[in-house]
C-alpha positions as CSV (number, residue, x, y, z in Angstrom):
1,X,-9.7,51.7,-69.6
2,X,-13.5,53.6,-68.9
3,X,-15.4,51.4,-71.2
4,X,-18.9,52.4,-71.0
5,X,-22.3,49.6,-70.4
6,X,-24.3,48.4,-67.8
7,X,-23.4,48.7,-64.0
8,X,-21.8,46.3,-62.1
9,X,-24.1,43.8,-60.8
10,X,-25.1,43.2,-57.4
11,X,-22.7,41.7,-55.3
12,X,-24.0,38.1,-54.1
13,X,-23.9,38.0,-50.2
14,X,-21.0,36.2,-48.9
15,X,-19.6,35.9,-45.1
16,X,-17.3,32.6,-46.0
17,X,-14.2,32.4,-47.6
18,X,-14.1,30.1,-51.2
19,X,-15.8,26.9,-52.0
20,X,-13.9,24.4,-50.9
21,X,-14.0,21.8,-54.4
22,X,-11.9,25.2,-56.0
23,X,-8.5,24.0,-56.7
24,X,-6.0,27.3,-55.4
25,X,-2.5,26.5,-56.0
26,X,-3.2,25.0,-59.6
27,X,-3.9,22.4,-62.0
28,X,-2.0,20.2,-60.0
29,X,-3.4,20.1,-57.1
30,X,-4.7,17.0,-55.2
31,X,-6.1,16.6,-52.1
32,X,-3.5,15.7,-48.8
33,X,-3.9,14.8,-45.0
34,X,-2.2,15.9,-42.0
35,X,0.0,12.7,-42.8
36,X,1.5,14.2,-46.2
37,X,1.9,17.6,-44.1
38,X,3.7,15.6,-41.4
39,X,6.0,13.6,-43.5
40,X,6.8,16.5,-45.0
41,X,7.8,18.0,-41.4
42,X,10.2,14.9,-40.7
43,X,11.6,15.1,-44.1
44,X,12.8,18.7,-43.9
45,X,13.8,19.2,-40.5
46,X,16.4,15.2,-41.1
47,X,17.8,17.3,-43.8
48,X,18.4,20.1,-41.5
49,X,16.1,22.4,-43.9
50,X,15.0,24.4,-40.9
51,X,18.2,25.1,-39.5
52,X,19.2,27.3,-42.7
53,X,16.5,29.9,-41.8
54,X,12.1,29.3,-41.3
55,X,9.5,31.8,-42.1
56,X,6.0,31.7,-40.3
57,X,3.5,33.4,-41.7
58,X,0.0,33.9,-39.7
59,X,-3.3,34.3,-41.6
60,X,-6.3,36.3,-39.7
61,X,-8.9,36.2,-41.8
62,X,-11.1,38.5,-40.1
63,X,-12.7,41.5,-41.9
64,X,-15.7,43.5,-41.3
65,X,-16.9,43.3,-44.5
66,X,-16.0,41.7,-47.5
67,X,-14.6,43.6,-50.4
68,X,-16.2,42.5,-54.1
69,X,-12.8,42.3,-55.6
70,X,-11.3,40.9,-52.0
71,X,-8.9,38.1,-52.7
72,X,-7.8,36.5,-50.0
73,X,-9.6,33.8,-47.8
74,X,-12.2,35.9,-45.7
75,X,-14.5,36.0,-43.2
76,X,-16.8,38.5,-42.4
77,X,-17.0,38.6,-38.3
78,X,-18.8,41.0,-35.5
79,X,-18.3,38.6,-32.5
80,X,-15.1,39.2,-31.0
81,X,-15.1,35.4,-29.5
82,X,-15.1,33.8,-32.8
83,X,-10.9,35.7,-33.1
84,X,-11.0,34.6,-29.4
85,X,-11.7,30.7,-30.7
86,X,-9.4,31.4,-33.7
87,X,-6.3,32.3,-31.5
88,X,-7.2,29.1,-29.7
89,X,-7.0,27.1,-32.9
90,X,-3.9,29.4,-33.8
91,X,-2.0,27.5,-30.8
92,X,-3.2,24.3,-31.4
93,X,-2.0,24.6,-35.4
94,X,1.7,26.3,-34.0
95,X,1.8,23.1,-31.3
96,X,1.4,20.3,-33.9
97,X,4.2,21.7,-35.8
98,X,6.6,22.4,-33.4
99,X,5.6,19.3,-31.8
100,X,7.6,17.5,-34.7
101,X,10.3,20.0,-35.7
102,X,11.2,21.2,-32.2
103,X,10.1,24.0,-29.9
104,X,11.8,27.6,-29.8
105,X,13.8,27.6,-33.3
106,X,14.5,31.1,-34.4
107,X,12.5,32.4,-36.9
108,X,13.9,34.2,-39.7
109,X,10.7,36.2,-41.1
110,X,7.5,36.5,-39.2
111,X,4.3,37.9,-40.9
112,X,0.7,38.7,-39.8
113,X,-1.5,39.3,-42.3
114,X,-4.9,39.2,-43.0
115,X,-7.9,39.8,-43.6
116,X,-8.0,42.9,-41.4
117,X,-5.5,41.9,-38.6
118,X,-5.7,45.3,-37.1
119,X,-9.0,44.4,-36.3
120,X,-8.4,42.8,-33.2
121,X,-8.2,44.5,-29.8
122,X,-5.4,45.6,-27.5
123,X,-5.8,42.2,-25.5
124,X,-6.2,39.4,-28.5
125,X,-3.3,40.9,-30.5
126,X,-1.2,40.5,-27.0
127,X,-2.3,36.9,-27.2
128,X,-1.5,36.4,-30.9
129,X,2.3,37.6,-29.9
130,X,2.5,34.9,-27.1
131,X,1.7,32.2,-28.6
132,X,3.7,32.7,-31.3
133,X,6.3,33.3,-28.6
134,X,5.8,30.4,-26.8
135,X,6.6,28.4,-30.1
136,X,9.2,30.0,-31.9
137,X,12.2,32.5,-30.8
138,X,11.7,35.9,-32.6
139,X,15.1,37.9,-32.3
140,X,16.1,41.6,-33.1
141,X,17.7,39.8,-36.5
142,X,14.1,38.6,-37.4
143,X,12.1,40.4,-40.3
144,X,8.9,41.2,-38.2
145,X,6.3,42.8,-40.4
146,X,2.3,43.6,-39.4
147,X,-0.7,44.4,-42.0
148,X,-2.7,46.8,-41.8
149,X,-5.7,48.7,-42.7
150,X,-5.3,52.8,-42.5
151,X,-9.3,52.9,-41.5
152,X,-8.8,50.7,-38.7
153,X,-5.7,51.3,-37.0
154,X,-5.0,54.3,-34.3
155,X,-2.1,55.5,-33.3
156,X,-2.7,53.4,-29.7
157,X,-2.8,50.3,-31.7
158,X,0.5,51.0,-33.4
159,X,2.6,51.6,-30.3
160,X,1.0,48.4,-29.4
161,X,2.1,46.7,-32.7
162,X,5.5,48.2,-32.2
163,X,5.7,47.2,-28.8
164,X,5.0,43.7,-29.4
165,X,8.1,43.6,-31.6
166,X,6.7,44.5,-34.8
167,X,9.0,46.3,-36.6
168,X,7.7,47.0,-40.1
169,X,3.9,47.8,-42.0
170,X,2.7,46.7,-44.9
171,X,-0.9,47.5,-46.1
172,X,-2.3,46.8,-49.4
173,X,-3.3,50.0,-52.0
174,X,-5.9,49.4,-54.9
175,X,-7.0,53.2,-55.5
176,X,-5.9,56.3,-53.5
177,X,-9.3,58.1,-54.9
178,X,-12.0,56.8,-53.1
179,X,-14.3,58.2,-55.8
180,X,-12.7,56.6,-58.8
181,X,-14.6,53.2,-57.1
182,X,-11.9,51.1,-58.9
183,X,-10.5,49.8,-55.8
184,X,-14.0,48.2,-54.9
185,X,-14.1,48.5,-51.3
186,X,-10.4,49.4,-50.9
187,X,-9.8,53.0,-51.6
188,X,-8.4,55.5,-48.9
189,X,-8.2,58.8,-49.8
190,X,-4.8,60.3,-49.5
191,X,-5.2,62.5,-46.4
192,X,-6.1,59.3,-44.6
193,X,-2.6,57.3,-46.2
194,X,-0.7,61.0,-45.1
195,X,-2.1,60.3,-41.1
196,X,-1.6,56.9,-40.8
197,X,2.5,57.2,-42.4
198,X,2.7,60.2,-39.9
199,X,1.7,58.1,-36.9
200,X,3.5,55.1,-38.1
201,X,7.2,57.4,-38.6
202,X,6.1,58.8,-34.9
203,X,6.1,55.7,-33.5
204,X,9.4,54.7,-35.4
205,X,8.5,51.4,-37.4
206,X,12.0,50.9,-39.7
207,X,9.7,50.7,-42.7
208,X,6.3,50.8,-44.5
209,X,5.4,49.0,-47.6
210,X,2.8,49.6,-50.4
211,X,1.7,46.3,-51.6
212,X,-0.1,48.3,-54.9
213,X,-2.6,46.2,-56.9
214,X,-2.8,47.6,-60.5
215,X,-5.3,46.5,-63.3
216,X,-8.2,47.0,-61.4
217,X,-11.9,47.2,-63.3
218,X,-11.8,49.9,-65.4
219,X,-8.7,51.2,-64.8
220,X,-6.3,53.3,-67.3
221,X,-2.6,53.8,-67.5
222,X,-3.7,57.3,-66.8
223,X,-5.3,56.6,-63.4
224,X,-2.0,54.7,-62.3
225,X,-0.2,57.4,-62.9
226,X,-1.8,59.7,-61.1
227,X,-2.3,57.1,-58.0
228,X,2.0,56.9,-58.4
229,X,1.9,60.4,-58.4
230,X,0.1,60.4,-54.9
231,X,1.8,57.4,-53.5
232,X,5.7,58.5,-54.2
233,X,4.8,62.2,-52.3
234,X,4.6,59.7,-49.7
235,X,7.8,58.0,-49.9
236,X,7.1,54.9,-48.7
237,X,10.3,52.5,-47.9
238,X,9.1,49.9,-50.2
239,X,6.5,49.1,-52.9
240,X,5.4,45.5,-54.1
241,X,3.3,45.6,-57.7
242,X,1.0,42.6,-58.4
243,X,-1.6,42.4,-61.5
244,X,-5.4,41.8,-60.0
245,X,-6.9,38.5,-61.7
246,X,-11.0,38.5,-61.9
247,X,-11.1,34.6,-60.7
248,X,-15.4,34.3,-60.5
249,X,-14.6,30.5,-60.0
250,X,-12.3,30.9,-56.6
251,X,-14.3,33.7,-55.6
252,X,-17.5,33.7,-55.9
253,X,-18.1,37.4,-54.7
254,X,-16.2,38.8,-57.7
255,X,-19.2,37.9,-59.8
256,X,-20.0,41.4,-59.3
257,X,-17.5,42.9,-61.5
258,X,-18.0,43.1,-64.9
259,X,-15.7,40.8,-67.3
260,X,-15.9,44.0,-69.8
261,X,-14.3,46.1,-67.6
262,X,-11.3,44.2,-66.6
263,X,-8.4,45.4,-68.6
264,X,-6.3,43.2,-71.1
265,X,-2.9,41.6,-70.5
266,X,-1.7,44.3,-72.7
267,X,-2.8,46.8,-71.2
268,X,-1.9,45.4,-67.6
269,X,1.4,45.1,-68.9
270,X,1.4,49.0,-70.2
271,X,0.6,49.9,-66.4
272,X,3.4,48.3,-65.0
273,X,5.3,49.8,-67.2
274,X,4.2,53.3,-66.1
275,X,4.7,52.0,-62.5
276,X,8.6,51.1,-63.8
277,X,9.0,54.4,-65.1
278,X,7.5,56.2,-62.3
279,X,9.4,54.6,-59.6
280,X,12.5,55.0,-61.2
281,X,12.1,58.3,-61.8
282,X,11.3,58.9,-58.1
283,X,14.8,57.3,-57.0
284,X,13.5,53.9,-56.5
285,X,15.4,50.8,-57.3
286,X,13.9,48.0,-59.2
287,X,14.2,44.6,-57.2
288,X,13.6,41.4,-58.5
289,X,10.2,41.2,-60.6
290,X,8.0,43.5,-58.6
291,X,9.6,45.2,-55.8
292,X,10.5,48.9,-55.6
293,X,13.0,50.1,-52.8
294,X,15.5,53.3,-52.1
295,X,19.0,52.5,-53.3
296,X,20.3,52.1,-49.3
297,X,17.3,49.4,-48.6
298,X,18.1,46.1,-47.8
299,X,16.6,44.3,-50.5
300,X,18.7,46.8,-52.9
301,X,22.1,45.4,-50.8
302,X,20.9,42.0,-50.8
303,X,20.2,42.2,-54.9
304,X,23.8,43.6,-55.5
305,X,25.6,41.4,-53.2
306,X,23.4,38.2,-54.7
307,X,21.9,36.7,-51.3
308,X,18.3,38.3,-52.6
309,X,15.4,35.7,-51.5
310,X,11.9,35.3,-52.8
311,X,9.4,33.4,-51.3
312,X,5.9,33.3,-50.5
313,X,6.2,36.5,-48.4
314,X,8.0,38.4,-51.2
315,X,11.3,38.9,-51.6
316,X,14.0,39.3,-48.6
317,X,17.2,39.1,-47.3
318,X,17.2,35.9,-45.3
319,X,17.8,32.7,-46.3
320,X,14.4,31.4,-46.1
321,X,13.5,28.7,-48.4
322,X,10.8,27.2,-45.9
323,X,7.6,29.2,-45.3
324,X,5.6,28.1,-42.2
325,X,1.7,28.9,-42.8
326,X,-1.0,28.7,-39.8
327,X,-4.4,29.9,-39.9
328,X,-7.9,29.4,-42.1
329,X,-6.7,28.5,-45.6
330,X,-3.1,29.5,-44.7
331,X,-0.4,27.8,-47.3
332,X,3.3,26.2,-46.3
333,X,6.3,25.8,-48.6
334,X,8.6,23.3,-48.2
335,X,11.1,21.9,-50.7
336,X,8.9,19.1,-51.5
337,X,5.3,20.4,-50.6
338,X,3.5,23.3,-51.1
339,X,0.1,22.7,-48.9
340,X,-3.0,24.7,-48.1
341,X,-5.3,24.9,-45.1
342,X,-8.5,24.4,-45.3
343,X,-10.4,27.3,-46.3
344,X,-13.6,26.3,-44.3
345,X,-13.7,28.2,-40.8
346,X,-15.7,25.2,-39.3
347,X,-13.6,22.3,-40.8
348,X,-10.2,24.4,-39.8
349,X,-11.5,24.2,-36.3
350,X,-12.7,20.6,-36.6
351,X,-9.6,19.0,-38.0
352,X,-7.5,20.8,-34.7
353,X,-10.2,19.9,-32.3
354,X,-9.4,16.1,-33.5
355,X,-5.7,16.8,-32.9
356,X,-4.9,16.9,-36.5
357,X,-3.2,19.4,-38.9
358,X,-5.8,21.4,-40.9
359,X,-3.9,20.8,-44.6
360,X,-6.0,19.3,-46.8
361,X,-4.8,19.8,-50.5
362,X,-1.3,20.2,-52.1
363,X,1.4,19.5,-54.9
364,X,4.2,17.1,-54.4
365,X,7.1,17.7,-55.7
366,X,9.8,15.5,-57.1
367,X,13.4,15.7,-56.7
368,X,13.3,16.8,-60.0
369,X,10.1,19.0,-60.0
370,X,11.9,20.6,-57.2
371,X,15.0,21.8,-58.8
372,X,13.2,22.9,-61.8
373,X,11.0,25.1,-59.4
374,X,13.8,26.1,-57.3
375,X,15.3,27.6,-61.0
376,X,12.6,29.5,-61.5
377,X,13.1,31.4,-58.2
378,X,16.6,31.8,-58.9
379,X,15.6,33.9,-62.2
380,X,12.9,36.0,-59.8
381,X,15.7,36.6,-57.3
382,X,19.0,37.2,-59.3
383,X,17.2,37.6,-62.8
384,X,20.3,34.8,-64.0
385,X,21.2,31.1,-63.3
386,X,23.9,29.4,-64.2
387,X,23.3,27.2,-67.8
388,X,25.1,23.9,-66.3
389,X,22.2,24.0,-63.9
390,X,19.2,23.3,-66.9
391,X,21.1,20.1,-67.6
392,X,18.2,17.7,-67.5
393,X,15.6,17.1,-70.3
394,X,12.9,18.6,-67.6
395,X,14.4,21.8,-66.9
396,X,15.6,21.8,-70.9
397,X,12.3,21.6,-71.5
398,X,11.5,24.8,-69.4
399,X,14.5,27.1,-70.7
400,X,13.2,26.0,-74.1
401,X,9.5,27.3,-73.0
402,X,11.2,30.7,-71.5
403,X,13.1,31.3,-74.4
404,X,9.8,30.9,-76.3
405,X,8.2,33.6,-74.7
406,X,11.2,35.7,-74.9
407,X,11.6,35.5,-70.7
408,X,14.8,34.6,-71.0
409,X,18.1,34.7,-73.1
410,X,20.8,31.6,-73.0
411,X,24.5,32.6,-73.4
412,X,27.8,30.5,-73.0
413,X,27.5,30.5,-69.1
414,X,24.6,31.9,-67.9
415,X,20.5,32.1,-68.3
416,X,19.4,35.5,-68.0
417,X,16.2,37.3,-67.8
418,X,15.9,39.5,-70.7
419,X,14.6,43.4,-70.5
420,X,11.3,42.7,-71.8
421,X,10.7,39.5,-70.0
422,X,11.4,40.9,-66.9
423,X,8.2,43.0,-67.7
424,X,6.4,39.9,-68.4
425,X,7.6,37.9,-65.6
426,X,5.0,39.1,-63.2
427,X,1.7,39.1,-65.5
428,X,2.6,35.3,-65.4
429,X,3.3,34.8,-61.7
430,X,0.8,32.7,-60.2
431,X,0.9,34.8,-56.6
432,X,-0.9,31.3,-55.0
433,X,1.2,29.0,-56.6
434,X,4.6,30.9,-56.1
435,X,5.8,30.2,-59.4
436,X,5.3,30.6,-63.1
437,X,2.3,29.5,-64.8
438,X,4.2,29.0,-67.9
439,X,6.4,27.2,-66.6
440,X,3.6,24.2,-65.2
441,X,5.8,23.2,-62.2
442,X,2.9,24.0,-59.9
């Protein structure tokens, strides 16, 4: 979609990340204290939750500039001792949890992602990978996997990366045409993408993944087809597909970018659909809602063999329900709490210089609210769940609403996700919440 008016306007300066009043995981969010976090800590690891399988995920919000469609918690940052503070804070954050659940428990996933992590030097990422070392066990059987940006990372710094036990890349795609503008600050031209996958197969990382953002401003079915075209010459191990949202009120930066030129639902919806088709065509298997892997992946074995997991960090094939966040505005799942960080570099640091955890909003689950979220996974993961399992009038309630939207189809035995809901199923995933906005369980 090339609708024609008036230019973007100018983007309002910004270093920070979002105002702090703007509710991120939802409507139902509330504000928490470290207390909440901590009870939640106790409650999980009585149960045994973290003996079943623990994913840490570690936020480094660093960039050197901020993109206008950028949206993720950000900071802008030139002085490498403010990432020399954060790290600081980093083990501070890592020793208040372990300090309740116990130190050295093997970690089932471990992501880094950013921001711009590969903007730290040789030295600080060597720190990063011992402190989380000195908190958590990271074995061969862990899913390691490093973000990057293809402007900002040499072939030096992935040996490093590799070296430090990173395994697998991940970088984020908007537009492979730097021209096209669409990717507003987050284009790289395809010769760039060819170096960087060269260097990274050199150095023998086990696999790369495309995290593609489609439905940028002014974007046509057309131009994702031609970016697919690029991207599958590439043939990159994996490729995660998320719709962009234009949210002016949790980021304030994207005030630059038109409303007119976002495209529709529908039209989102006609892109993915081209992606689908694309994919396929190019001997990729479809994977849950939005992942895209050859048929000998993991993820493909884990989908036919029905241990396939989705959590915050996409899907896998580990049993991790639990997702460990650290870092500026950083968010944890647990079965009964889902929690954010604060999202202010100066109060992060201030609540861990007091000796406290940094969380400071949420949604509290229920036993029940729990179960009914938990089901909702279980159709992302499996596309199916068993009927006997929407037995009360809550989760009646949402197979009633999923059925209304035509999401889902209920036989004798089972609740499945129909063709065209599975289409559907990500233009209403709430990527923040980790669940469906339709279904109002977070």
């Amino acid at each position: 979609m090339n609708q024609k008016g008036s230019p973007a306007r100018t983007v309002p300066p910004l270093a920070s990340s979002r105002a702090i009043t703007t509710p991120i995981l939802g409507e139902r969010e509330l504000a928490i204290g470290h207390a909440d976090f901590s009870n939640a800590l106790d409650t999980a690891a009585m149960r045994g939750d973290f003996d079943k399988g623990v994913a840490l995920q570690v936020h480094l919000p660093f960039c050197a500039t901020r993109c206008v469609s950028c949206d993720r918690v950000a900071e802008v940052a030139f002085d490498p001792s403010a990432i020399d503070r954060y790290l600081i804070g980093l083990g501070v954050e890592l020793s208040l949890i372990t300090d309740r659940i116990g130190r050295g428990r093997p970690l089932a996933q471990l992501q880094v992602g950013g921001g711009t992590p590969s903007m730290l030097s040789g030295s600080q990422l060597a720190r990063l990978s011992a402190v989380i070392d000195q908190h958590f066990s990271v074995g061969d059987d862990c899913e390691t996997v490093f973000e990057i940006s293809p402007d900002r990372t040499s072939w030096t710094q992935l040996e490093l990366i590799k070296g430090l036990g990173f395994r697998n890349l991940r970088l984020e795609l908007r537009e492979v045409d730097a021209s096209a503008q669409q990717g507003l600050g987050r284009s790289y031209s395809p010769e760039l993408l060819h170096d960087m996958l060269s260097n990274a197969r050199q150095v023998n990382f086990e696999s790369i993944t495309f995290d593609l953002v489609y439905g940028l401003p002014g974007q046509s079915v057309k131009a994702v087809r031609d970016s697919l075209r690029i991207i599958t010459e590439m043939n990159p191990s994996q490729l995660l597909c998320r719709p962009f949202v234009r949210d002016e009120q949790r980021f304030v930066h994207q005030r630059g970018i038109e409303s007119y030129l976002m495209p529709s639902v529908a039209e989102k919806m006609a892109m993915f659909v081209a992606i689908v088709d694309r994919l396929e065509d190019s001997g990729y298997q479809w994977v849950g809602i939005n992942s895209f892997v050859k048929p000998d992946h993991p993820l493909s074995v884990a989908q036919a063999e029905g241990h396939l997991v989705r959590n915050r960090l996409g899907y896998s094939n580990k049993p991790t329900r639990i997702v460990l966040g650290v870092g500026l505005g950083a968010v944890s799942e647990m079965p009964n709490l889902l929690s954010r960080n604060e999202v202010s570099l100066d109060a992060w640091h201030g609540t861990l210089e007091g000796n406290e955890h940094p969380s400071c909003a949420g949604i509290q689950f229920t036993a029940t609210e729990a179960k009914k979220r938990r089901l909702v996974h279980r159709l992302s993961e499996s596309l199916r769940a068993p009927l006997a399992e929407f037995e009360s009038a809550e989760q009646q309630e949402l197979l009633n609403k999923l059925q209304k939207e035509g999401l889902v189809k209920a036989d004798s035995d089972w609740v499945r996700v129909t063709d065209s809901g599975r289409f559907k199923l990500l233009q209403l995933w709430d990527p923040d919440a980790g669940d469906l906005r339709i279904a109002n369980s977070a």
